[in-house]
N, C-alpha and C positions, 0 to 999 in steps of 0.2 A: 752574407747570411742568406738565407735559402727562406723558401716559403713565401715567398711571396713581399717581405716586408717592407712597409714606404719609410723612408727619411723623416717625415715630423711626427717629430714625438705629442707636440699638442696641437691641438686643431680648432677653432673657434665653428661652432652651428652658428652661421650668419643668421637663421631662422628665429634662433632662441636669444640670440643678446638685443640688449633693450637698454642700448646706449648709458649704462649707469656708471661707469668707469671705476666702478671695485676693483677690476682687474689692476688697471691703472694705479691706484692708488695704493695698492697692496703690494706691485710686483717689487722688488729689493734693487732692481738694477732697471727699471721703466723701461722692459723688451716688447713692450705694447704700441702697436700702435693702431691709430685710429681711422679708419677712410669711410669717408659716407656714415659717419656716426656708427659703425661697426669694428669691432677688437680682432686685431689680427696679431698672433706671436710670432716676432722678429728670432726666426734660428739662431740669425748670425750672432744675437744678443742676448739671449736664451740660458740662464742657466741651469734648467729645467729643475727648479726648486717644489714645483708644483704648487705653490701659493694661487695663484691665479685658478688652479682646478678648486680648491677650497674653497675661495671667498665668493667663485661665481653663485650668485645668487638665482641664476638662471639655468644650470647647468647647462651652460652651451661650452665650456672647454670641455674638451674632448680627450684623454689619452689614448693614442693609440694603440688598441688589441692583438695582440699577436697569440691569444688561444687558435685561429682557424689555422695558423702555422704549424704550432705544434700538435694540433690535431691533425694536420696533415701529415707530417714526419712519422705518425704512432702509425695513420691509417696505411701511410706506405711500405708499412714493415718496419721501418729503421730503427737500431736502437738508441730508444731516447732515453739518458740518465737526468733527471733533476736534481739541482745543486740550489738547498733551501735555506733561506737568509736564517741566521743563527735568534732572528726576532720574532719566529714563527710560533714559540709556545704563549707568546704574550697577546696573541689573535686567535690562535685555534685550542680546543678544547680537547688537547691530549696530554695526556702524562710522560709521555717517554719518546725518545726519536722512530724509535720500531712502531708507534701506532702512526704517527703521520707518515713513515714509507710504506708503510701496507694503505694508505689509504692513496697515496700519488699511485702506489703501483695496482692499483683497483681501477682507477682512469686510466693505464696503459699504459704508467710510463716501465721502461725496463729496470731500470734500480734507481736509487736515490740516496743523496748525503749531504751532511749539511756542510754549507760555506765556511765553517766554521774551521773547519778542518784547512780550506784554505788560508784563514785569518791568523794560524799555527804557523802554516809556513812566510808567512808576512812577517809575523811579529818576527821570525827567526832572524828575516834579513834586514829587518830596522835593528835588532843586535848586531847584526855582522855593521853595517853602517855606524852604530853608535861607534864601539871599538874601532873601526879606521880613524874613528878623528872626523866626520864631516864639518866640512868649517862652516860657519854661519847658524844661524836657524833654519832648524828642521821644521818643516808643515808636515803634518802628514797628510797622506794621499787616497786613504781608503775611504771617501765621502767623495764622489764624483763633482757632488755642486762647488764643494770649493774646491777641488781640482778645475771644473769649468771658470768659477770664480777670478782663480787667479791667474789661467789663461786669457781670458777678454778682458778683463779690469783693470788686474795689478802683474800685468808683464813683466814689471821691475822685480818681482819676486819667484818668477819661475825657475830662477837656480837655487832656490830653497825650497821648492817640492822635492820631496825624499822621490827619487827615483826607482819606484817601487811599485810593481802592479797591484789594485785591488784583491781585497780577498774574494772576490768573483771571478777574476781573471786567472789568479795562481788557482784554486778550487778548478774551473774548466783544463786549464793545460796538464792539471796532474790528474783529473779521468780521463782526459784524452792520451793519456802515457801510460796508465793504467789498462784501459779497455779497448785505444783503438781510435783511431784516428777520423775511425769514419763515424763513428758514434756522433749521435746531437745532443748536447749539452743545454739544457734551457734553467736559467736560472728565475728561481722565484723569490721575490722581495717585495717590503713596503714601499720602492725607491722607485719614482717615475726615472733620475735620470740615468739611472741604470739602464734603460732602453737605448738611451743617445751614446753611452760609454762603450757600450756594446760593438757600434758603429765607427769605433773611433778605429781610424786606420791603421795604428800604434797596437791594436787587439785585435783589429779585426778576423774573424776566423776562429776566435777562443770560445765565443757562445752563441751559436746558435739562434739562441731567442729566450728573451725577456717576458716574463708572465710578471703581474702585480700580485698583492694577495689578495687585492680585488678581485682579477679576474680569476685566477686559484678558487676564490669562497664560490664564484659564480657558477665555476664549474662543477663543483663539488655539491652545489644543490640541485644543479642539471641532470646529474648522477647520483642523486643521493637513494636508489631503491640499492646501485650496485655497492656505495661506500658504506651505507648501513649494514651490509652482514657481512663485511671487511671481516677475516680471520687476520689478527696481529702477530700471530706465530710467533718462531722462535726469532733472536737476534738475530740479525744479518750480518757478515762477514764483513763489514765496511770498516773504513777508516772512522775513529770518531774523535772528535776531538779533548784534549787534555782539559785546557783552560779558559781557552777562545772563544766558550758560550757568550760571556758576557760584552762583548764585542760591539752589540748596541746599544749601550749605554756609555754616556761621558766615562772616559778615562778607562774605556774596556781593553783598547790598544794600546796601551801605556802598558796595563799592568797584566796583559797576556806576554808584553815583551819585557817585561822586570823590569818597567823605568819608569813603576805610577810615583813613587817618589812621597814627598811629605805634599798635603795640598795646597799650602803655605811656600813652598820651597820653590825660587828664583827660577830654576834650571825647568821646569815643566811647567807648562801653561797649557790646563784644558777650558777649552770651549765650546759651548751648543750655541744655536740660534742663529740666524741668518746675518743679524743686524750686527750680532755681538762677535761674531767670524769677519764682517764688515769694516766694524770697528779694530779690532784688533789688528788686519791687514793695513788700515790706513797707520795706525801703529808701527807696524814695522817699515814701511815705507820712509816713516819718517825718522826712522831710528830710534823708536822714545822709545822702543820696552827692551828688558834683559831679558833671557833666557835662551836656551838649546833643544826646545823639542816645542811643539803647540801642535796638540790633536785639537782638531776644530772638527765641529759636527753639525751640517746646516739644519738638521733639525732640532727644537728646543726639545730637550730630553732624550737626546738620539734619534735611533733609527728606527725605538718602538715608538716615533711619533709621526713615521713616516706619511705621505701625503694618501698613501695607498692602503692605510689600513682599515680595513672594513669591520671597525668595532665602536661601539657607543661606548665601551667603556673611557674612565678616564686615563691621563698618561700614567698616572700615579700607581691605577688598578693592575694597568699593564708592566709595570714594571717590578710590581710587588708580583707575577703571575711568570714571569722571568726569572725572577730569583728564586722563587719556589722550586721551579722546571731547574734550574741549574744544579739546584742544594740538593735535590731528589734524584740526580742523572750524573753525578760527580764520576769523575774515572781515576783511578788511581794509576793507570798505566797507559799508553798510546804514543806518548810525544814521542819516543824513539823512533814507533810507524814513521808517524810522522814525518819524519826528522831523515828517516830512509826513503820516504818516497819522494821528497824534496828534491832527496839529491840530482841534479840533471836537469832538472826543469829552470828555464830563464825568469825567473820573476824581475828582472830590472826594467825599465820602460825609462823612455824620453819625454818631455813635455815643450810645447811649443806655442808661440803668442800668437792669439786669435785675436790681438784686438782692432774695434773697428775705430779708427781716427775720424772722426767727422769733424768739416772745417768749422770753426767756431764763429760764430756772427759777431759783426761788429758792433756796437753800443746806438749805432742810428739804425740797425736795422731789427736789433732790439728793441727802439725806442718806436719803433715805424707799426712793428707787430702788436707791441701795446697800446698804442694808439687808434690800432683799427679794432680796438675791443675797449675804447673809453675808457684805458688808462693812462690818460695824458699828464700824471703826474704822479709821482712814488706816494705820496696819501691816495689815490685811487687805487695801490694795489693791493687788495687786501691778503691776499697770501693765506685763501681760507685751504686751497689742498683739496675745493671739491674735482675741481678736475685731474687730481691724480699725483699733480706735483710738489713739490712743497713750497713751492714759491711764484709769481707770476713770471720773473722772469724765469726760471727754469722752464715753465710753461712755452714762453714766448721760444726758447731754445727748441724745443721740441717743435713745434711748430716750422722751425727755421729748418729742421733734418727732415720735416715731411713726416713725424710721429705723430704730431697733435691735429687738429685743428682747430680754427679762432673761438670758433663759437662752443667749443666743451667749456668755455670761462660760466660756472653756471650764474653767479651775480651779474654779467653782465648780458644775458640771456634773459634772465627774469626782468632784467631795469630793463630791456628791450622790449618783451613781450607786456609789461604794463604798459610800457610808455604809446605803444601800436593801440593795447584796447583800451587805453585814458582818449589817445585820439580820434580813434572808433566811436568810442561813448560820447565824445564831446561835440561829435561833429555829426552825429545823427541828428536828423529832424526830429524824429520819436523822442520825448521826455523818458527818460529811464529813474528808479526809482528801487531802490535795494531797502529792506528793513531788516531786523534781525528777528528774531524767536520772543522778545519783548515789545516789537513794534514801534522801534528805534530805529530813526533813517541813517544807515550806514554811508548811503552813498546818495545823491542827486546829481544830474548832470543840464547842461546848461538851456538842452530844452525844456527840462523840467522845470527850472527856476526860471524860466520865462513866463511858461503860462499859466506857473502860479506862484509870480511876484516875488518871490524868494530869492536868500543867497544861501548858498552851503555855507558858505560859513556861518553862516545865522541858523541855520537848521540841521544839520547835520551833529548823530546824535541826540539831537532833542524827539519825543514823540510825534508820531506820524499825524497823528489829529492837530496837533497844534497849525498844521497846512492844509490838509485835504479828510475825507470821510476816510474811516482805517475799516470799517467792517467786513470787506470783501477781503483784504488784506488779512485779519481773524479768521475769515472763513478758511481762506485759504491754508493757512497754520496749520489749523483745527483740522480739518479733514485730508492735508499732505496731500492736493493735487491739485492741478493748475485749474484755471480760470482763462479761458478764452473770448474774445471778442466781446465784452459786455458796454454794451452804451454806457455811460455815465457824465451826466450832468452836471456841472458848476454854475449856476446861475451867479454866484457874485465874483466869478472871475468870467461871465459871459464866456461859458468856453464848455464844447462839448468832445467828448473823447469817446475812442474808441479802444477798450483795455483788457492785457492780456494779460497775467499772472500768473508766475510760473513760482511750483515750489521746490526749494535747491534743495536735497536730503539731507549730503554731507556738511550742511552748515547750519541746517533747519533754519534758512533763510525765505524769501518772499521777491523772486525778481519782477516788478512790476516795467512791458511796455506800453506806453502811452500816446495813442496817437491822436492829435490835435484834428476834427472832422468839424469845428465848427463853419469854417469854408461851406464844407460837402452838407453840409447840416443846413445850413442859411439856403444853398440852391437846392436841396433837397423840397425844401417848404417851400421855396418860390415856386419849384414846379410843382410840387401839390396843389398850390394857391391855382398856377394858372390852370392846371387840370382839371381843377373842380370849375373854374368860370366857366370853361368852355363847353364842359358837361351841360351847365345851366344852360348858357346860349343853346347850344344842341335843341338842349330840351324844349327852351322858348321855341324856338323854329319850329318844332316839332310839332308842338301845340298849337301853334299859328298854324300851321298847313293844315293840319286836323279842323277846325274851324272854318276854314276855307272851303276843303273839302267837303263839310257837313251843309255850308252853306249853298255853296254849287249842285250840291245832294240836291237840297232841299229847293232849287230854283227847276231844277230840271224835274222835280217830279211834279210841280204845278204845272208845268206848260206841256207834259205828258200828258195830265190829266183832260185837259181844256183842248191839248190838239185831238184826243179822242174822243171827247164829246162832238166835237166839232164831223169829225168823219163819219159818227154814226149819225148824226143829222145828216148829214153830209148823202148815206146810204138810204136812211129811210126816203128822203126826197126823190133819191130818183127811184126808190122801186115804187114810188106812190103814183109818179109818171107814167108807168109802165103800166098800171093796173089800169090805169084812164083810157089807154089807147085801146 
């Protein structure tokens, strides 16, 4: 195949999955698997059912795009025909085949025809097979998934797939016998593993490239100034089909090849649904059912329930929007075309077993695996299926292949994760204290019932006042937002705290931390105590110097006084000597 195209059909956004194992628990054959808590799709195991793109709740699977292919093919000239799944009036909002080819051929493409027309020359060769006598039960083949299905699965039943290409496959080999060998072929359907079939060595080379009618709608909105004044013109020259509209619905193959039969009736067995195509194959394995023909259809309701189809509607609407499209587009002539253009082209195909053997573990090393997840005894396994499987031991097997790991067991994760923050909460110094939206203690932990005298089981659920002041706790409710660092006092448990209050929203709960500071409280005040003495001493000192000093003042200014008296005596005498002489 040309354009560029990669091999995985599905892809997981590591970015986007958020370890919930939907995937897991939805897939029909658990082609999942798990590493570093991230979903990865196992090819080998793959039956590209597309369940896993539906239930992701994250949309991290991914199918692969292949629009920038066949935009490339259009932009490189070539000519490209579309061959459009026979389920396409049950999604798109046309009346006739001619408004949906003027609207592909508005995108580019060079002509277009519906698969349907392929699904004509199918049915012809499951008549030519009915009439030789094929011995055994017939499966039919035109449902890729249980084509995949009973390739990897149910081996022992590959010589009872009808040896018969898709009506995708016979539709591509007879445009390409038609227009030319170099032509591109892209088929459009609801059907992701149509992308994978496509690929299959056995066809490789018949189509081109696979669009969904996802990407089909997407592109059709990306284009929608140039599909809005789409002229519908006259009929196209194309092959159209007789009867083989109805093709995606149960028992559309049966009765396009004249073998729908009574519904009732032994010899034909139709089936939809993944589980019920599941069920039935284990059926025939074991030889418990009669009959000569089983069209199985992994989608429930067919193919207009396909995993690609881009509509809200329901199946029911889509299917009553089909019969409509068919009752209204009836042909009265064509199967001869048909039936001439057939002639020459190989519709026969081979089938061959993919499946993968993994060696099976032994019963200790099953018992070793559930073990290392605290099921040490078959009453521990509870067989809830959150992590994907439907039983633990299946579980444990998956694990043993390298699919699983230990800890997806989601019961024994939570008994885990309480069991870490019961010992967390228990073995903090800090008192912890949970109330509810009534001011009912949910939870106490054991520094809480220490420093204030309590046992949980004595107090737990009972009211919060019946132990300690609840008002701060009210406050807290009442105004939805925490409470930090607040002193609080206990005089009759001598015990002072230091408390933080947080409010939980999703519970409208009250987490109260408590931190025991009577210690820090008692040396707090002893150093206050000593602080203030030493201030006083200080100050005594201080007053004593001052006293001393005023007294010292007060000595030095009398003997200032008296030595100055003294010197001015002192002066007058001798100038009184002086005056003598």
């Amino acid at each position: 195949m040309g354009g560029g195209l990669i091999l995985d059909v599905i892809s997981v956004s590591k970015a986007n999955c958020r370890n919930c194992y939907r995937c897991v628990r939805h897939c029909p054959v658990k082609a999942i698997k798990v590493v570093g808590g991230q979903a990865e799709v196992v090819d080998s195991l793959c039956i590209y059912c597309g369940r896993c793109v539906i239930e992701c709740p994250q949309n991290a699977k991914k199918v692969r795009n292949d629009l920038h292919a066949v935009k490339e093919f259009i932009y490189a000239g070539e000519k490209v025909i579309a061959s459009i799944a026979p389920s396409y009036p049950a999604v798109f909002d046309v009346t006739s085949p001619q408004e949906m080819f003027s609207i592909l051929k508005a995108l580019g493409f060079y002509g277009a025809e519906e698969t349907a027309v392929g699904a004509e020359m199918v049915s012809m060769e499951y008549q030519h097979l009915i009439k030789k006598g094929h011995k055994g039960p017939l499966i039919t083949t035109a449902c890729p998934v249980v084509k995949n299905l009973v390739e990897k699965y149910y081996p022992g039943l590959i010589r009872n797939l009808a040896p018969v290409v898709s009506p995708m496959v016979a539709h591509a080999r007879s445009l390409k016998q038609r227009y030319g060998l170099d032509i591109k072929v892209v088929f459009i359907g609801p059907c992701i593993a149509k992308k994978a079939e496509a690929l299959d060595r056995s066809v490789l080379g018949d189509v081109d490239a696979v669009l969904t009618f996802q990407e089909l709608a997407d592109w059709i909105d990306e284009k929608a100034s140039a599909v809005a004044g789409v002229d519908f013109g006259e009929r196209e020259n194309v092959l159209e089909p007789f009867i083989a509209r109805s093709y995606p619905l149960p028992g559309g193959l049966l009765k396009t090849s004249s073998m729908e039969g009574d519904l009732l009736s032994r010899e034909v067995v139709v089936v939809d649904g993944i589980e019920n195509c599941m069920e039935l194959l284990d059926a025939l394995e074991m030889e418990n059912v009669s009959g000569r023909i089983f069209e199985m259809m992994a989608c429930r309701g067919g193919c207009i329930n396909g995993p690609s189809m881009p509509c809200d509607s329901s199946l029911y609407e889509r299917r009553e929007r089909l019969l409509s499209f068919i009752e209204n587009n009836q042909q009265q002539q064509g199967y001869e075309n048909i039936k001439a253009s057939a002639a020459g082209i190989d519709l026969r195909r081979s089938f061959e077993p993919k499946a993968f053997k993994a060696p099976r573990p032994t019963e200790s090393e099953i018992r070793e695996i559930l073990a290392s997840i605290g099921k040490t005894t078959p009453e521990k396994e509870l067989n809830c299926g959150a992590c994907g499987y439907p039983s633990c031991r299946k579980k444990a097997e998956a694990v043993y292949h390298g699919m699983a790991e230990p800890d997806m067991c989601i019961p024994y994760m939570r008994s885990r994760a309480e069991s870490l923050a019961n010992l967390i909460i228990d073995h903090t110094p800090n008192g912890i204290i949970l109330v509810d939206s009534n001011l009912n203690i949910k939870e106490i932990n054991r520094a809480a019932e220490k420093m204030f005298g309590v046992e949980k089981e004595q107090v737990q659920g009972k009211p919060l006042f019946t132990v300690i002041d609840d008002r701060d706790f009210a406050w807290v409710l009442a105004n939805k937002t925490n409470l930090q660092d607040k002193k609080v006092n206990y005089p009759r448990n001598s015990l002072t705290t230091l408390q933080t209050m947080c409010y939980i929203e999703e519970e409208d709960m009250v987490l109260a931390i408590i931190q025991d500071i009577t210690e820090q409280e008692k040396q707090r005040m002893e150093l206050e105590r000593v602080r203030e003495e030493t201030l006083e001493k200080a100050q005594e000192v201080i007053n004593r110097q001052m006293r001393v000093a005023q007294e010292i003042a007060g000595l030095l200014g009398e003997t200032t006084a008296e030595s100055k008296m003294l010197l001015l005596k002192l002066i007058e005498l001798v100038k009184g000597r002086e005056e003598e002489k």
